[in-house]
PyMOL CGO cylinders between C-alpha atoms (Angstrom):
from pymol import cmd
from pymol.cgo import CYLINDER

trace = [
    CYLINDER, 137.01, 115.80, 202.04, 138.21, 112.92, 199.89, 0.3, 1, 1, 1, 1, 1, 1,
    CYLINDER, 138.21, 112.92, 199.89, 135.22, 110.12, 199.55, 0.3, 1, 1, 1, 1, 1, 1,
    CYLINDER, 135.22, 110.12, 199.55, 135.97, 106.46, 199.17, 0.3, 1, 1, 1, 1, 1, 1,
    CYLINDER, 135.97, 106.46, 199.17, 134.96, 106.50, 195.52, 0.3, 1, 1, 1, 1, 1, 1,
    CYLINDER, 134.96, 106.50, 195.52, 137.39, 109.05, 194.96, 0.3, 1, 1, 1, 1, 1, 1,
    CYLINDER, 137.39, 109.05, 194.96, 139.68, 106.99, 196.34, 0.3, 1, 1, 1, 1, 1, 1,
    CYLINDER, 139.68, 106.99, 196.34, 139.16, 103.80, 194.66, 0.3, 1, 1, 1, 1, 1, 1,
    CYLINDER, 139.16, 103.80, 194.66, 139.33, 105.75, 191.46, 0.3, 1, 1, 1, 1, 1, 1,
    CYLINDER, 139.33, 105.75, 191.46, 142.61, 106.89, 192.23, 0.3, 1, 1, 1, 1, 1, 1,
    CYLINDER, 142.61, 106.89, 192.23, 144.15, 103.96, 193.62, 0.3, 1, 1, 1, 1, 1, 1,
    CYLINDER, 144.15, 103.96, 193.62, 142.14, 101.18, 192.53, 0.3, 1, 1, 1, 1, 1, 1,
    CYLINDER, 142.14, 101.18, 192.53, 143.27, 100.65, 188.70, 0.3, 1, 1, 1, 1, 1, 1,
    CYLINDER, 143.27, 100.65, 188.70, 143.49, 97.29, 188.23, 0.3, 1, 1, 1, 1, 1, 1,
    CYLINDER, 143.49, 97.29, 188.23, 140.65, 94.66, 187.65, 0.3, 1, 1, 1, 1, 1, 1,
    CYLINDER, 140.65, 94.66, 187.65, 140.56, 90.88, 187.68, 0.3, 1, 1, 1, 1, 1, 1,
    CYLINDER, 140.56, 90.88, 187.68, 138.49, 88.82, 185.58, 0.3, 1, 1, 1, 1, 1, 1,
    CYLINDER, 138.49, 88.82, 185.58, 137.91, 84.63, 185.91, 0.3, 1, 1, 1, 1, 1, 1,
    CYLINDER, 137.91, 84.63, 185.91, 136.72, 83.09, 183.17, 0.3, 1, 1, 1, 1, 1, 1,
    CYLINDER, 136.72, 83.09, 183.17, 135.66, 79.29, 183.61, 0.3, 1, 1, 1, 1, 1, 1,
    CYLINDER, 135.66, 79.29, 183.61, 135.87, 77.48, 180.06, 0.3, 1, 1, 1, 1, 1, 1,
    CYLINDER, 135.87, 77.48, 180.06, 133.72, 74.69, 178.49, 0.3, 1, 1, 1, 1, 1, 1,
    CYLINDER, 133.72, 74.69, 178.49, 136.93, 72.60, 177.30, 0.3, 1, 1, 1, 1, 1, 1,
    CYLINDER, 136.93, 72.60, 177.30, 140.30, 72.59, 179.10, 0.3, 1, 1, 1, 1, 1, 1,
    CYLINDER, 140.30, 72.59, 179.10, 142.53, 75.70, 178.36, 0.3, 1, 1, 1, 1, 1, 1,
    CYLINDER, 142.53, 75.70, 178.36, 144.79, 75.89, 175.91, 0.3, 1, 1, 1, 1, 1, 1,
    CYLINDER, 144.79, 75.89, 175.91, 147.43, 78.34, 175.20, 0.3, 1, 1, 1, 1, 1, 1,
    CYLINDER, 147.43, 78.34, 175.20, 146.73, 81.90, 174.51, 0.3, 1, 1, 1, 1, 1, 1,
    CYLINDER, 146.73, 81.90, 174.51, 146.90, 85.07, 173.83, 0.3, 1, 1, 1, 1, 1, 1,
    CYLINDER, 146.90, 85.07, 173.83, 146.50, 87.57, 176.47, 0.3, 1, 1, 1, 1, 1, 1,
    CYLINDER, 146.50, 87.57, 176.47, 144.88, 90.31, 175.75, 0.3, 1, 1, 1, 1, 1, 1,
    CYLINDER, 144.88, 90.31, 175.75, 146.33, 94.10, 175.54, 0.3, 1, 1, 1, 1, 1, 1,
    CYLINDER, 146.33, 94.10, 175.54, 146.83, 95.35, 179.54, 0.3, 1, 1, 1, 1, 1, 1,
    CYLINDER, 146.83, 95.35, 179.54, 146.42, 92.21, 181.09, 0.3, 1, 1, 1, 1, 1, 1,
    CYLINDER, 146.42, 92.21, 181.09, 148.43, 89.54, 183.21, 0.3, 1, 1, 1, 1, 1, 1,
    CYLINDER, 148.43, 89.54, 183.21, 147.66, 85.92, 184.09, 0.3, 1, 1, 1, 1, 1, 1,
    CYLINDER, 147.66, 85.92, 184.09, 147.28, 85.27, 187.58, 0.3, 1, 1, 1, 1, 1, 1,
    CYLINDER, 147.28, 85.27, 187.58, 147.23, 81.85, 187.46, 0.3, 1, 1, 1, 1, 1, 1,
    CYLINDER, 147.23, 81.85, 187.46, 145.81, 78.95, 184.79, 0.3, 1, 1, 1, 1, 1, 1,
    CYLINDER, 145.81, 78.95, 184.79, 143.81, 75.54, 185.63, 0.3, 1, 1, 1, 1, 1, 1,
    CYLINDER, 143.81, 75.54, 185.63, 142.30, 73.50, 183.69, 0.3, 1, 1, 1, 1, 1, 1,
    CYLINDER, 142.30, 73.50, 183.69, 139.21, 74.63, 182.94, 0.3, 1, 1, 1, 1, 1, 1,
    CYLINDER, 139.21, 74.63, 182.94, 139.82, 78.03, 184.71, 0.3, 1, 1, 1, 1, 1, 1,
    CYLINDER, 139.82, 78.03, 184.71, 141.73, 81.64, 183.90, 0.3, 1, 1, 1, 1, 1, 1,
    CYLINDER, 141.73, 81.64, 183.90, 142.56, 84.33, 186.08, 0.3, 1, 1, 1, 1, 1, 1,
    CYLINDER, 142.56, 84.33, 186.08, 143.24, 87.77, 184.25, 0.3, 1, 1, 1, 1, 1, 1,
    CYLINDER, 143.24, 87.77, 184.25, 144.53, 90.88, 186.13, 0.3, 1, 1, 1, 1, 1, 1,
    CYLINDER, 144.53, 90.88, 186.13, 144.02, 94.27, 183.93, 0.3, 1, 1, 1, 1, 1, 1,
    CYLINDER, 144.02, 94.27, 183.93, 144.83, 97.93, 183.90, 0.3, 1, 1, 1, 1, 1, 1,
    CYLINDER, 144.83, 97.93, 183.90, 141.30, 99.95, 183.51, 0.3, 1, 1, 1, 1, 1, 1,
    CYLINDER, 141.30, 99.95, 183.51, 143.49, 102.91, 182.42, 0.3, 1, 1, 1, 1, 1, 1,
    CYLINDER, 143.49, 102.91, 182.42, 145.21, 100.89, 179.63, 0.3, 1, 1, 1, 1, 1, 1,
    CYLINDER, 145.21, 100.89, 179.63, 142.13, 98.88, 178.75, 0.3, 1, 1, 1, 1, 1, 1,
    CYLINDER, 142.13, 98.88, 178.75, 138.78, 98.05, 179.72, 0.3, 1, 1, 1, 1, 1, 1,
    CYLINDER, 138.78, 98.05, 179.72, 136.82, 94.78, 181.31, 0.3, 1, 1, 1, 1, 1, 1,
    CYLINDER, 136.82, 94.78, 181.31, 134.71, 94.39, 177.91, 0.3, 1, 1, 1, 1, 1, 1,
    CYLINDER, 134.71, 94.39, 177.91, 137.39, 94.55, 175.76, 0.3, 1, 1, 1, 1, 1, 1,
    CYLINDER, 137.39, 94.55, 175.76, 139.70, 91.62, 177.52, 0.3, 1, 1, 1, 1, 1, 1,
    CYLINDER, 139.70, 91.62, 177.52, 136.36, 89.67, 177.63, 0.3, 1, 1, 1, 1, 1, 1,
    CYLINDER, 136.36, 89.67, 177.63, 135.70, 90.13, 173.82, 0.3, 1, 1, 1, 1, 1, 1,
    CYLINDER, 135.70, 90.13, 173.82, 139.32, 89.53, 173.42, 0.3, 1, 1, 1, 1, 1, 1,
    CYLINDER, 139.32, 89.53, 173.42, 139.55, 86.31, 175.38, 0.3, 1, 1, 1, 1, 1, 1,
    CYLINDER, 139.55, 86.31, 175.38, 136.38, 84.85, 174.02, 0.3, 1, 1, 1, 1, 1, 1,
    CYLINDER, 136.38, 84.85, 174.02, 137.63, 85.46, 170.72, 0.3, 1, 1, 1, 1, 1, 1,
    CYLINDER, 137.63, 85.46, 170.72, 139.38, 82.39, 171.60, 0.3, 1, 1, 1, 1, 1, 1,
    CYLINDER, 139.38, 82.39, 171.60, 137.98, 80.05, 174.27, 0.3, 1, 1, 1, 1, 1, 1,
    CYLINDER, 137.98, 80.05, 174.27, 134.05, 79.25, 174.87, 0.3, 1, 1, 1, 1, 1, 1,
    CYLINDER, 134.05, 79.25, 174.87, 133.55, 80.62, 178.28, 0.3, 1, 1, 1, 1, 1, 1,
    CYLINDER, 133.55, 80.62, 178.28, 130.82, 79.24, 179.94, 0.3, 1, 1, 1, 1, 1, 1,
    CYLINDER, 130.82, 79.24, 179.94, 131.24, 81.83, 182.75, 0.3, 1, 1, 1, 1, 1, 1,
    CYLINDER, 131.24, 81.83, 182.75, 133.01, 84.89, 183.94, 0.3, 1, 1, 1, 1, 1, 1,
    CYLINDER, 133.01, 84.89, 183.94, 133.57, 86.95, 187.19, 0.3, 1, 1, 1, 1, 1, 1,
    CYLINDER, 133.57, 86.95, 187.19, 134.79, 90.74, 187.72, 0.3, 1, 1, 1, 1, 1, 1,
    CYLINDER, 134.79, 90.74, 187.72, 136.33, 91.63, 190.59, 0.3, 1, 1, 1, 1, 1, 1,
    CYLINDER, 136.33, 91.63, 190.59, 137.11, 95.17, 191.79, 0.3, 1, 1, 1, 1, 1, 1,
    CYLINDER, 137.11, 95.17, 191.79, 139.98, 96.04, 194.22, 0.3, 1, 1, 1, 1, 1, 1,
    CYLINDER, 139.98, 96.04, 194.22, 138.49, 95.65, 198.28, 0.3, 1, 1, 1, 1, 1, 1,
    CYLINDER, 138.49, 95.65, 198.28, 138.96, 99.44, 200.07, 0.3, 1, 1, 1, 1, 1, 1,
    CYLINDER, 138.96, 99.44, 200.07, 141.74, 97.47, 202.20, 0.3, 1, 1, 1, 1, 1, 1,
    CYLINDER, 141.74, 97.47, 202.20, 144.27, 96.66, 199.32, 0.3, 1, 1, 1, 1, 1, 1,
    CYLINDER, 144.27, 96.66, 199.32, 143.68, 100.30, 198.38, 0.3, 1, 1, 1, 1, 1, 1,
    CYLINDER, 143.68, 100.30, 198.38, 144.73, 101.82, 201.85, 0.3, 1, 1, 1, 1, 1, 1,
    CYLINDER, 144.73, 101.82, 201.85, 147.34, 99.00, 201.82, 0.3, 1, 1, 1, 1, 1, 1,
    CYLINDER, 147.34, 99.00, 201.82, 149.06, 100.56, 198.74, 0.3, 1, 1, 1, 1, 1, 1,
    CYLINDER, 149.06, 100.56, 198.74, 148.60, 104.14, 200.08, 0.3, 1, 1, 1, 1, 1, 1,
    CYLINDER, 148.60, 104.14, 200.08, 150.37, 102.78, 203.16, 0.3, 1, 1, 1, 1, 1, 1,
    CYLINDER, 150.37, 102.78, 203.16, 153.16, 101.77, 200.84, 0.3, 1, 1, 1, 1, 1, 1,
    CYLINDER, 153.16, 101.77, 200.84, 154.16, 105.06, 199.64, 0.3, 1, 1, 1, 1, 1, 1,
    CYLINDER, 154.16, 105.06, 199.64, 151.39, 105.57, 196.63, 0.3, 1, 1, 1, 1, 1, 1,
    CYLINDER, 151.39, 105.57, 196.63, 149.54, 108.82, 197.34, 0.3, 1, 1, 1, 1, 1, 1,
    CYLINDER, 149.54, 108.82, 197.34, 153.69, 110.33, 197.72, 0.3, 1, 1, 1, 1, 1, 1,
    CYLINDER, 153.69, 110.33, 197.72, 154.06, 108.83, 194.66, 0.3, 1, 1, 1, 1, 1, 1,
    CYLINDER, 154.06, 108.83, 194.66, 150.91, 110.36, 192.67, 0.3, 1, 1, 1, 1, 1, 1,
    CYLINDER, 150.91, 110.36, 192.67, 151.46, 113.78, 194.45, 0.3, 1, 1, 1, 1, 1, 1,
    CYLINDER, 151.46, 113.78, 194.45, 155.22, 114.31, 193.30, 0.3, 1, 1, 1, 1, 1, 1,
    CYLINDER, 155.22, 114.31, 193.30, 153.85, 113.38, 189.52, 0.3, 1, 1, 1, 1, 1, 1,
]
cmd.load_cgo(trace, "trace")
């Protein structure tokens, strides 16, 4: 029997991290593994790969540069994880 945990360790790779700033954002670097999501002023939205890097190290990376004030982790929800088994990704990791 395959647990949930299982599961999201399988399936559920990728983290997101907001960081709210003290000053408005300027341009820069993204860290190793990670993506923006999207920019405001004040706000950043990071999407990472855990198996490329890890949540600590974008954060250390990221307030190398900017003064967060604030900062959120967010794990994948079960549903986006059936939702990408749905679209073909337990196939996928079997055939590997």
């Amino acid at each position: 029997m395959i647990l949930i945990s299982t599961i999201k360790e399988r399936f559920g790779k990728f983290r997101e991290i907001t960081f709210e700033t003290a000053k408005p954002l300027p341009e820069i670097t993204l860290p190793f593994g990670a993506t923006l999501l999207s920019q405001e002023e004040r706000k950043l939205l990071l999407r990472f790969d855990r198996s490329l890097t890890s949540a600590s190290r974008v954060t250390a990376d990221v307030m190398r540069e900017l003064e967060v004030t604030d900062f959120t982790l967010t794990e994948p929800d079960l549903s986006s994880i059936i939702k990408q088994i749905y679209q073909g990704a337990l196939s996928q990791e079997v055939s590997l």
